[in-house]
N, CA, C and O atoms as CSV, one atom per row, in Angstrom:
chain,resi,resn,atom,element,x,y,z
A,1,UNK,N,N,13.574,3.600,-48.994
A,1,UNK,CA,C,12.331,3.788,-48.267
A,1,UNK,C,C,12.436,3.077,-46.913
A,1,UNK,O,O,13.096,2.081,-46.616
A,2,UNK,N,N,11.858,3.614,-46.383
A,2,UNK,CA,C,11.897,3.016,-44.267
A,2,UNK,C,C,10.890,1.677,-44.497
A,2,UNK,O,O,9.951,1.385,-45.239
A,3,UNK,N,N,11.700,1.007,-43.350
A,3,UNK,CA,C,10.310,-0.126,-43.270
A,3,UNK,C,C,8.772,-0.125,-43.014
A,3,UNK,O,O,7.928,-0.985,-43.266
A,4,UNK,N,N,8.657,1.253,-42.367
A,4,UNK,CA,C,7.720,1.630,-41.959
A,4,UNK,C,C,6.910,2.107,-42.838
A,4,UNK,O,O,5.686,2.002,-42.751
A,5,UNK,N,N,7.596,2.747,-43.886
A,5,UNK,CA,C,7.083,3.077,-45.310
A,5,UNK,C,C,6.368,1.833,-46.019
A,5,UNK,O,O,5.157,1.785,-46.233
A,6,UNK,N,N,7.064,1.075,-46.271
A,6,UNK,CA,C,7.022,0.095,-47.204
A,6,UNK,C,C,5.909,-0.919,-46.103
A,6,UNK,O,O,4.991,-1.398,-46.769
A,7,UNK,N,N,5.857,-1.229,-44.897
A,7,UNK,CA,C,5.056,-1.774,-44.562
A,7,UNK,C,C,3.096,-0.948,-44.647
A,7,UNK,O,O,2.005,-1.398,-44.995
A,8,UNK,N,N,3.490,0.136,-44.216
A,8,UNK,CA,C,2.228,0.913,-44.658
A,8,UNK,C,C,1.764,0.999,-45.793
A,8,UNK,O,O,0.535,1.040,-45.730
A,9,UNK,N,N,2.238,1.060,-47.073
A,9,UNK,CA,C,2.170,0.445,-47.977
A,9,UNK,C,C,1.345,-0.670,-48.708
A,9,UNK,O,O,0.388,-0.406,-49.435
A,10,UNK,N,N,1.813,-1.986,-48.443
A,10,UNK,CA,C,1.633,-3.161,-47.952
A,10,UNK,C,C,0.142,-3.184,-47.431
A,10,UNK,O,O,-0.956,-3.394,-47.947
A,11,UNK,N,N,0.501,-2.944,-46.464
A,11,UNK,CA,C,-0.783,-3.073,-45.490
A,11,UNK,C,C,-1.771,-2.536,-45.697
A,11,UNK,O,O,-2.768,-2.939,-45.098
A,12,UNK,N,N,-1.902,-1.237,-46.776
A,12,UNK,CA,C,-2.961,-0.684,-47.416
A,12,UNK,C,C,-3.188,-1.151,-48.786
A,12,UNK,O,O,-3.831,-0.564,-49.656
A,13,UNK,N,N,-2.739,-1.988,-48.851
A,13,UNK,CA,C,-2.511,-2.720,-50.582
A,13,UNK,C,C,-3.946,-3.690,-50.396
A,13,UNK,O,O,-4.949,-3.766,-51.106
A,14,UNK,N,N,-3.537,-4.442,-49.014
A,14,UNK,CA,C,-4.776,-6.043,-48.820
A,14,UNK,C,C,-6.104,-5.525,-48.324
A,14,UNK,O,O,-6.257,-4.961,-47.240
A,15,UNK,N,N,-6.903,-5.727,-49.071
A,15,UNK,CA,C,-8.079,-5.688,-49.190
A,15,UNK,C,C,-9.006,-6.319,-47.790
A,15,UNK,O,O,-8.965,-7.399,-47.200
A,16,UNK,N,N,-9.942,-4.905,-47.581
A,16,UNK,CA,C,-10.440,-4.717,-45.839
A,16,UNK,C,C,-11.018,-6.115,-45.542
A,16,UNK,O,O,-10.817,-6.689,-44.471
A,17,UNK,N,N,-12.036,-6.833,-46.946
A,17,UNK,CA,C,-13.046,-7.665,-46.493
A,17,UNK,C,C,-12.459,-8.825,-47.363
A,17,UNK,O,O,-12.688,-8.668,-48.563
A,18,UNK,N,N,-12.033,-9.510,-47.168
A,18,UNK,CA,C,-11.221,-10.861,-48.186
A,18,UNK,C,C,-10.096,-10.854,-48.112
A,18,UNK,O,O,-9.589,-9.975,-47.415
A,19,UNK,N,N,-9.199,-11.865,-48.821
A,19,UNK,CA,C,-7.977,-11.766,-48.780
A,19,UNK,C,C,-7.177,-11.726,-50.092
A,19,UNK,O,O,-7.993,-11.907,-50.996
A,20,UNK,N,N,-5.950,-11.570,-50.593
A,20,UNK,CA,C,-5.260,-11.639,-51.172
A,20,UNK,C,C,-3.807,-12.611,-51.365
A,20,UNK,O,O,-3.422,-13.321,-50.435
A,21,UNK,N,N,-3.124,-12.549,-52.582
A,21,UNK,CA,C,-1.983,-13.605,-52.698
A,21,UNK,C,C,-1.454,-13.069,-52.426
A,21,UNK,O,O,-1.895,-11.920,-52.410
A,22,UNK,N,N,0.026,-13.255,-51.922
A,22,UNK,CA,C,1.103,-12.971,-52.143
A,22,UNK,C,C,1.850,-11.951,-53.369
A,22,UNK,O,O,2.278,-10.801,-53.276
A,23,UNK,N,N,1.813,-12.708,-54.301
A,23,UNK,CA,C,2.149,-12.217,-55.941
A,23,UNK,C,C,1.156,-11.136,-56.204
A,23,UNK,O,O,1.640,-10.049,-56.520
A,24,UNK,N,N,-0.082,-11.228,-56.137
A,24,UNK,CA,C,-1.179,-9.917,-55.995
A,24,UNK,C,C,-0.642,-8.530,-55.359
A,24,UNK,O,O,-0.847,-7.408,-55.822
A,25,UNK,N,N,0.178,-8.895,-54.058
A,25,UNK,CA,C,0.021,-8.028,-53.335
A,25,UNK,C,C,1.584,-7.257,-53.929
A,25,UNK,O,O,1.701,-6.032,-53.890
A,26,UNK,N,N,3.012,-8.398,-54.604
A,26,UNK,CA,C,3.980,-7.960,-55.195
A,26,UNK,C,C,3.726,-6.801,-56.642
A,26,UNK,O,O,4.214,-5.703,-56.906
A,27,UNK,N,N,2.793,-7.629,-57.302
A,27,UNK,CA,C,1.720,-6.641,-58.669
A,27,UNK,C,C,1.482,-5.508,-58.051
A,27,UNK,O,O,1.994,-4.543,-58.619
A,28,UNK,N,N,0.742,-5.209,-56.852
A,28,UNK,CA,C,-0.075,-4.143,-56.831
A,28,UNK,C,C,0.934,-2.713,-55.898
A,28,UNK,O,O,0.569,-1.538,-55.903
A,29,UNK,N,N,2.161,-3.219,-55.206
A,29,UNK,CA,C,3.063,-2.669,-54.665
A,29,UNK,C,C,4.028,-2.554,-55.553
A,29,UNK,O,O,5.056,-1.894,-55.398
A,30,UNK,N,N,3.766,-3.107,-56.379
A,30,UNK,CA,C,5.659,-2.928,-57.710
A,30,UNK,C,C,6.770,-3.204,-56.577
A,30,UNK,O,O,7.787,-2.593,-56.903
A,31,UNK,N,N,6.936,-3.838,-55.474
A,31,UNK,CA,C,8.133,-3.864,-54.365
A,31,UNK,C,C,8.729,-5.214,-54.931
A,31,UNK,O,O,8.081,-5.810,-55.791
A,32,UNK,N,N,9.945,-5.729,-54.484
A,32,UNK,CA,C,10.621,-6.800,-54.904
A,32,UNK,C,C,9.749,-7.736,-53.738
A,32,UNK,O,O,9.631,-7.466,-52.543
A,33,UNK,N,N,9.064,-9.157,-54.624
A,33,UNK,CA,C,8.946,-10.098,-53.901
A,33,UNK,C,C,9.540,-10.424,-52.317
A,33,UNK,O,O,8.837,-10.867,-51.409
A,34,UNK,N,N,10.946,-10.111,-52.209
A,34,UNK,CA,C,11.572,-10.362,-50.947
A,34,UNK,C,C,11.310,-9.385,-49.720
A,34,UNK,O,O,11.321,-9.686,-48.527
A,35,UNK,N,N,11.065,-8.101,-50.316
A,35,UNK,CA,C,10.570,-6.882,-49.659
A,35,UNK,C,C,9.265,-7.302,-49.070
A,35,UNK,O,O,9.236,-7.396,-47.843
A,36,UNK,N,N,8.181,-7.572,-49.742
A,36,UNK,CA,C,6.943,-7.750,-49.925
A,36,UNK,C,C,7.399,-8.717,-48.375
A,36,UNK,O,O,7.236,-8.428,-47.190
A,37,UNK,N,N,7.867,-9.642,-48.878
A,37,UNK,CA,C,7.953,-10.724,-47.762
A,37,UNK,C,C,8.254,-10.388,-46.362
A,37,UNK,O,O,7.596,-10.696,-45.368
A,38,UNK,N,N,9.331,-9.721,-46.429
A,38,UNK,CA,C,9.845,-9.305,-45.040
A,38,UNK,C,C,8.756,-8.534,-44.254
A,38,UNK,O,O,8.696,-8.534,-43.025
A,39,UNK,N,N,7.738,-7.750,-45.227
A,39,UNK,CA,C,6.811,-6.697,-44.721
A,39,UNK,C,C,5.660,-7.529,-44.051
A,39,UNK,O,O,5.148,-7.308,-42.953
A,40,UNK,N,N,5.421,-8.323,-44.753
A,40,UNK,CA,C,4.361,-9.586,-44.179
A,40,UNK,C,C,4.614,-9.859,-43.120
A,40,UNK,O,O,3.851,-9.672,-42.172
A,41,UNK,N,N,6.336,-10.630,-43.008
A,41,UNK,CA,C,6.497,-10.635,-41.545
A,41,UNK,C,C,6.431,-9.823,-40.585
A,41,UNK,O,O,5.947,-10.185,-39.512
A,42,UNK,N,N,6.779,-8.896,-40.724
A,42,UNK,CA,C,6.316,-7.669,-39.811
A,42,UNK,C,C,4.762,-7.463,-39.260
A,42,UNK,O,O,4.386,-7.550,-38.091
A,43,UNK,N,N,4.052,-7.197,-40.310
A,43,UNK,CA,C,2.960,-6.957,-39.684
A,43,UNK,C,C,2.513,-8.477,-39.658
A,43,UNK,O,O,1.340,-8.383,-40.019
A,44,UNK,N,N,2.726,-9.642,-39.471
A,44,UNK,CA,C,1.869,-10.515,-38.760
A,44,UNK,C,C,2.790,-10.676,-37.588
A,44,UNK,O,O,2.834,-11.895,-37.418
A,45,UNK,N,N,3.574,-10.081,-36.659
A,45,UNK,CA,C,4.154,-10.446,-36.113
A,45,UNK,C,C,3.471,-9.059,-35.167
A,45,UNK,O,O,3.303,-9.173,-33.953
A,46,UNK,N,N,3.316,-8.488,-35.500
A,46,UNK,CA,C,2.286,-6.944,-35.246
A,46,UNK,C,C,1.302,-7.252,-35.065
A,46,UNK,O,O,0.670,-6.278,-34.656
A,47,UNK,N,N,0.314,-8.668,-35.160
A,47,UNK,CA,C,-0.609,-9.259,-35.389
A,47,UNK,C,C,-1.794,-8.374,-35.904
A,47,UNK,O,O,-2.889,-8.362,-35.342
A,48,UNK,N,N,-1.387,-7.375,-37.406
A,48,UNK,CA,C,-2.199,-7.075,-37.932
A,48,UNK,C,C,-2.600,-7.508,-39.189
A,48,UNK,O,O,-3.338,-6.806,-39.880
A,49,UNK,N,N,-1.993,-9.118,-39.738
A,49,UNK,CA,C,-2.207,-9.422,-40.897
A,49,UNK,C,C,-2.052,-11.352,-40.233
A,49,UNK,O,O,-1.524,-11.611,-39.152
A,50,UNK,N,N,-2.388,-11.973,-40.775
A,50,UNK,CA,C,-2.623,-12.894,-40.927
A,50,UNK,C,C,-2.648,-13.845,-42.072
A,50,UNK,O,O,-3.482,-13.672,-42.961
A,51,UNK,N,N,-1.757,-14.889,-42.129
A,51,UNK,CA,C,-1.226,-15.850,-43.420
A,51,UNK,C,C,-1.787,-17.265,-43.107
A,51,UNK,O,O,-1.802,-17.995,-42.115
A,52,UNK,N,N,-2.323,-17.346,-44.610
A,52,UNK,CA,C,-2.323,-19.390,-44.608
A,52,UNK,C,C,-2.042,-19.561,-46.011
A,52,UNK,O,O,-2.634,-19.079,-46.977
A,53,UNK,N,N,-1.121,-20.263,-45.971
A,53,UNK,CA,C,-0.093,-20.765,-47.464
A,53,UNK,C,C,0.163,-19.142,-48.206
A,53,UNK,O,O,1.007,-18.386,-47.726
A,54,UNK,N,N,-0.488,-18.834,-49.144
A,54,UNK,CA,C,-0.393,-17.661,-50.385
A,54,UNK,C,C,-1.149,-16.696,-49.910
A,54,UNK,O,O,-0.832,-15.531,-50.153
A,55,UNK,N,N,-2.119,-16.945,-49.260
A,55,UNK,CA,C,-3.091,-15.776,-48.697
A,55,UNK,C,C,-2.837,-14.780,-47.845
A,55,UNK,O,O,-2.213,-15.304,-46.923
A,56,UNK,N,N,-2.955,-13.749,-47.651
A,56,UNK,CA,C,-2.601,-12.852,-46.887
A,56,UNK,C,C,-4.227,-11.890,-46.333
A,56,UNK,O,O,-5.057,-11.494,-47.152
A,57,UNK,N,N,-4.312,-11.755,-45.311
A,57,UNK,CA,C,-5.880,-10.529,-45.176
A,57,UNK,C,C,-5.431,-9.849,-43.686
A,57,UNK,O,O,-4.601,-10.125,-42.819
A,58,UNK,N,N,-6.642,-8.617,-43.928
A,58,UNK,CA,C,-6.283,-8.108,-42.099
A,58,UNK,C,C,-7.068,-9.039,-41.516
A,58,UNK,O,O,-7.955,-9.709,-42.044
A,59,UNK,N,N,-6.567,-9.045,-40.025
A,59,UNK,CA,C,-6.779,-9.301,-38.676
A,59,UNK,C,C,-7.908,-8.084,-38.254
A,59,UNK,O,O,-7.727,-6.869,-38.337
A,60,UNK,N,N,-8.803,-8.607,-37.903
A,60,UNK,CA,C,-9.692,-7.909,-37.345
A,60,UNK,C,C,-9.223,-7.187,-35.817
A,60,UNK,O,O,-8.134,-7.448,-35.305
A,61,UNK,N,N,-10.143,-6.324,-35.241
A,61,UNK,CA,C,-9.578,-5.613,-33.934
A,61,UNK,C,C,-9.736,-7.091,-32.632
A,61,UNK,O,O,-8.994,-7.682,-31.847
A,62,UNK,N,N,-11.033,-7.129,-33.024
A,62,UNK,CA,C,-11.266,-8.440,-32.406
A,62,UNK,C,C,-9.923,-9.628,-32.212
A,62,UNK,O,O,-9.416,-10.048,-31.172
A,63,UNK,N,N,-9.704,-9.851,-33.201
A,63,UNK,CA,C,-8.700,-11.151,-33.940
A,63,UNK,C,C,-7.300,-10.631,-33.097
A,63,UNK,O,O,-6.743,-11.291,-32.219
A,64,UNK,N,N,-6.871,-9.278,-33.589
A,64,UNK,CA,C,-5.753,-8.813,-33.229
A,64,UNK,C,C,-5.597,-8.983,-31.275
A,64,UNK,O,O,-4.640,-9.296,-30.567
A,65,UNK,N,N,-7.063,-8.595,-30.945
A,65,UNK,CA,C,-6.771,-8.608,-29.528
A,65,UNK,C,C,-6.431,-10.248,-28.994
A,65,UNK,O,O,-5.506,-10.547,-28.239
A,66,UNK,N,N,-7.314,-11.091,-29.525
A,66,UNK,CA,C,-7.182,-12.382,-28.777
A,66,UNK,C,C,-6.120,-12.790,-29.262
A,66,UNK,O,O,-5.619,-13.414,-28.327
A,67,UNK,N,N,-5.245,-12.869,-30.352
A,67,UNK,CA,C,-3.506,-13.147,-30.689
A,67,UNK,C,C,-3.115,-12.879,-29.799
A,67,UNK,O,O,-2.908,-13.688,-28.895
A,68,UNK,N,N,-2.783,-11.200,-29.703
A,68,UNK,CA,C,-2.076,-10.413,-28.683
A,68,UNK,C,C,-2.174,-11.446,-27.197
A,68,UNK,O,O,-1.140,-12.040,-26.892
A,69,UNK,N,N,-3.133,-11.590,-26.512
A,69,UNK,CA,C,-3.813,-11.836,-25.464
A,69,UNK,C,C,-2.980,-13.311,-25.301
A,69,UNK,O,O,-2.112,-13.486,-24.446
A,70,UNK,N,N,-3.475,-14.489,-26.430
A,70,UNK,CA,C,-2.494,-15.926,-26.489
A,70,UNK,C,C,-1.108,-15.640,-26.196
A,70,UNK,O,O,-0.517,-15.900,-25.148
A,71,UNK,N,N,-0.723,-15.166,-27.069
A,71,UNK,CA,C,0.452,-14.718,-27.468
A,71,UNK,C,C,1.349,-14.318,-25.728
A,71,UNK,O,O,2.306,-14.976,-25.321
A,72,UNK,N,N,0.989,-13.629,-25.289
A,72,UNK,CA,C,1.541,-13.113,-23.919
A,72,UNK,C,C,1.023,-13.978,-22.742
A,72,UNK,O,O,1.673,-13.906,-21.699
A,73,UNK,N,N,-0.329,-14.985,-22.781
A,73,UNK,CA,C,-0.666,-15.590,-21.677
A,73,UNK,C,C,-0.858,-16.982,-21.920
A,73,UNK,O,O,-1.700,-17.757,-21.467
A,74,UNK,N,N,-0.012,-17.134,-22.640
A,74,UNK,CA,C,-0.588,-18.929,-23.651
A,74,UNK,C,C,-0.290,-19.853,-22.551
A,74,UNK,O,O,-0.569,-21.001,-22.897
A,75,UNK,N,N,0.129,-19.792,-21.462
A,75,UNK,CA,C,0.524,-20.728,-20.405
A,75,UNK,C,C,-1.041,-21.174,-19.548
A,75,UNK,O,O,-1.462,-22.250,-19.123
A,76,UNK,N,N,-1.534,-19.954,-19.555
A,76,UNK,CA,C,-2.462,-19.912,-18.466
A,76,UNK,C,C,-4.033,-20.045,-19.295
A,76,UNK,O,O,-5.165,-20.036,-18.812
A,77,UNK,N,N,-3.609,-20.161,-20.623
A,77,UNK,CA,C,-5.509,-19.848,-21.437
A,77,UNK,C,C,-5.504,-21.860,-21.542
A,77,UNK,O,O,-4.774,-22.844,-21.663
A,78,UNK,N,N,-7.034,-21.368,-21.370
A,78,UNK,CA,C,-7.028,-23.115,-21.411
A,78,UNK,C,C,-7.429,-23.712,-22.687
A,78,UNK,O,O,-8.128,-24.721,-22.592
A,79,UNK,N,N,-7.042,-23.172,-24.221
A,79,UNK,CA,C,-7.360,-23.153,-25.271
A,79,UNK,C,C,-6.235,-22.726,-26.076
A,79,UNK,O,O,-5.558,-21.772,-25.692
A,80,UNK,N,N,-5.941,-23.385,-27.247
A,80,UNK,CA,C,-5.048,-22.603,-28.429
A,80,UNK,C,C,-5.832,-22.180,-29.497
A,80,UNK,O,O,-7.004,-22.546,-29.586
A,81,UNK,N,N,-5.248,-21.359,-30.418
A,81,UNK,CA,C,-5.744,-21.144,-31.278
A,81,UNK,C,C,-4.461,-21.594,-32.677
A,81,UNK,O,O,-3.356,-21.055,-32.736
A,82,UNK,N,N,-4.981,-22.726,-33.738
A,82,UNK,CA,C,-4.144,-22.571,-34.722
A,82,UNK,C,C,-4.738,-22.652,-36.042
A,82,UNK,O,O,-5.740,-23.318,-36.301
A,83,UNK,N,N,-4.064,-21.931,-36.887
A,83,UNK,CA,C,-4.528,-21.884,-38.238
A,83,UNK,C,C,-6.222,-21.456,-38.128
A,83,UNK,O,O,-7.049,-21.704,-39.005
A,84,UNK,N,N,-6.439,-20.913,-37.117
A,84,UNK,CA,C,-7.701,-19.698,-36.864
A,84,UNK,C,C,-8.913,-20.454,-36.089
A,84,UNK,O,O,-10.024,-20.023,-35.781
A,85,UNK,N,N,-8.365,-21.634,-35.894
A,85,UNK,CA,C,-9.601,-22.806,-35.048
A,85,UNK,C,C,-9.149,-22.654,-33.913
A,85,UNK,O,O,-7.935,-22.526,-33.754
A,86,UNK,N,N,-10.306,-22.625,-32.528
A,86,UNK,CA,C,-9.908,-22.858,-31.721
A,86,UNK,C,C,-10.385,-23.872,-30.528
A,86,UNK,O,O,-11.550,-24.005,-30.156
A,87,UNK,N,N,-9.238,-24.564,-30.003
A,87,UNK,CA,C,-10.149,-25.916,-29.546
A,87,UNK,C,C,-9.151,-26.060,-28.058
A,87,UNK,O,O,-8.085,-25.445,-28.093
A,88,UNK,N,N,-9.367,-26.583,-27.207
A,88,UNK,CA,C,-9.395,-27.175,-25.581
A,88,UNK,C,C,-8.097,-27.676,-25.781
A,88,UNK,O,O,-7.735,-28.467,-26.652
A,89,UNK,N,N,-7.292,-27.036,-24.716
A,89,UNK,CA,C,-5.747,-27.561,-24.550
A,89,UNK,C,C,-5.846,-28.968,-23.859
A,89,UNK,O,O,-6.675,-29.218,-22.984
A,90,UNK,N,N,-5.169,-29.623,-24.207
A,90,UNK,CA,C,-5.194,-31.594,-23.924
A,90,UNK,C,C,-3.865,-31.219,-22.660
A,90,UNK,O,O,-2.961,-30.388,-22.734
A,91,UNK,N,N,-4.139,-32.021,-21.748
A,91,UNK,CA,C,-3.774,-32.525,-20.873
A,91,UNK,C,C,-2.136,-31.903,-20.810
A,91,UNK,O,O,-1.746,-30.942,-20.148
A,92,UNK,N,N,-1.154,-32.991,-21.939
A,92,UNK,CA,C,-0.321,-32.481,-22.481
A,92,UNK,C,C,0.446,-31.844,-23.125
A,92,UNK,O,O,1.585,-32.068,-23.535
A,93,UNK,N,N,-0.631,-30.530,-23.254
A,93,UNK,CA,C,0.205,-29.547,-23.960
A,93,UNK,C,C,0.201,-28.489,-22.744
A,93,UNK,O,O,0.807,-27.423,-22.851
Protein backbone atom coordinates (compact mmCIF):
# COMPACT_ATOMS: atom_id res chain seq x y z
CA UNK A 1 0.00 0.00 0.00
CA UNK A 2 1.37 3.77 -0.84
CA UNK A 3 2.03 6.03 1.96
CA UNK A 4 -0.49 8.04 0.90
CA UNK A 5 -2.84 5.20 1.30
CA UNK A 6 -1.99 4.23 4.59
CA UNK A 7 -1.73 7.82 5.79
CA UNK A 8 -5.38 8.55 4.62
CA UNK A 9 -6.28 5.85 6.39
CA UNK A 10 -4.85 6.88 9.59
CA UNK A 11 -6.01 10.12 9.39
CA UNK A 12 -9.59 9.05 8.98
CA UNK A 13 -9.24 6.56 11.82
CA UNK A 14 -8.76 9.83 14.70
CA UNK A 15 -11.69 11.05 15.77
CA UNK A 16 -12.96 14.84 14.44
CA UNK A 17 -13.74 16.15 18.13
CA UNK A 18 -11.22 14.48 20.82
CA UNK A 19 -8.38 12.59 20.64
CA UNK A 20 -7.07 9.22 20.52
CA UNK A 21 -3.96 6.74 21.59
CA UNK A 22 -1.65 5.59 19.70
CA UNK A 23 -2.46 1.69 20.24
CA UNK A 24 -6.29 2.79 19.56
CA UNK A 25 -5.43 4.08 16.46
CA UNK A 26 -2.93 0.57 15.71
CA UNK A 27 -6.54 -1.56 16.86
CA UNK A 28 -8.63 0.35 14.68
CA UNK A 29 -6.18 0.37 11.41
CA UNK A 30 -4.99 -3.42 11.93
CA UNK A 31 -1.44 -1.58 10.43
CA UNK A 32 1.86 -2.64 12.19
CA UNK A 33 2.54 -0.30 15.15
CA UNK A 34 5.73 1.00 13.20
CA UNK A 35 3.58 1.86 10.13
CA UNK A 36 1.06 3.57 12.29
CA UNK A 37 4.09 5.53 13.52
CA UNK A 38 5.76 6.64 10.52
CA UNK A 39 2.13 7.84 9.32
CA UNK A 40 1.83 10.09 12.41
CA UNK A 41 4.93 11.51 11.42
CA UNK A 42 3.85 12.46 8.30
CA UNK A 43 0.86 14.05 8.88
CA UNK A 44 2.11 16.09 11.87
CA UNK A 45 4.76 17.22 9.89
CA UNK A 46 1.78 18.14 7.30
CA UNK A 47 0.61 19.90 10.35
CA UNK A 48 -2.61 18.06 10.15
CA UNK A 49 -2.39 16.02 13.33
CA UNK A 50 -0.96 16.91 16.40
CA UNK A 51 0.84 14.72 19.38
CA UNK A 52 1.38 14.97 23.22
CA UNK A 53 2.91 11.75 24.73
CA UNK A 54 0.13 8.77 23.44
CA UNK A 55 -2.42 11.12 22.16
CA UNK A 56 -2.93 11.82 18.80
CA UNK A 57 -6.15 14.39 17.36
CA UNK A 58 -6.70 16.70 14.22
CA UNK A 59 -5.35 20.10 13.99
CA UNK A 60 -7.94 22.36 13.35
CA UNK A 61 -7.90 24.73 9.99
CA UNK A 62 -7.30 27.43 12.34
CA UNK A 63 -4.38 25.44 14.30
CA UNK A 64 -3.00 24.14 10.97
CA UNK A 65 -2.69 27.73 9.66
CA UNK A 66 -0.85 29.35 12.65
CA UNK A 67 1.84 26.10 12.73
CA UNK A 68 2.24 26.55 9.10
CA UNK A 69 2.64 30.42 9.60
CA UNK A 70 5.44 29.75 12.96
CA UNK A 71 6.84 27.25 11.27
CA UNK A 72 8.06 29.41 8.07
CA UNK A 73 8.31 32.89 10.03
CA UNK A 74 9.42 31.86 13.60
CA UNK A 75 12.29 34.45 13.37
CA UNK A 76 10.14 37.38 12.98
CA UNK A 77 6.71 36.32 15.26
CA UNK A 78 7.18 37.74 18.54
CA UNK A 79 5.66 34.63 20.27
CA UNK A 80 6.18 30.71 20.26
CA UNK A 81 3.94 28.33 20.47
CA UNK A 82 4.81 24.92 22.49
CA UNK A 83 3.00 21.97 23.50
CA UNK A 84 -0.19 24.23 22.27
CA UNK A 85 0.48 27.33 24.82
CA UNK A 86 1.36 30.32 23.61
CA UNK A 87 3.45 32.91 25.36
CA UNK A 88 5.99 36.18 24.51
CA UNK A 89 9.43 35.37 23.07
CA UNK A 90 12.13 36.46 25.98
CA UNK A 91 14.74 38.56 24.98
CA UNK A 92 16.93 35.51 24.34
CA UNK A 93 15.37 33.40 22.31
Amino acid sequence: MREEDLDWTVYHRIPQNGAITVEDLVAATGFEPGVVTASLERLGHCLLISRSEEMVRLLTIQESLIECQCRHTMEDLPFVIENGVIRAKRGDE
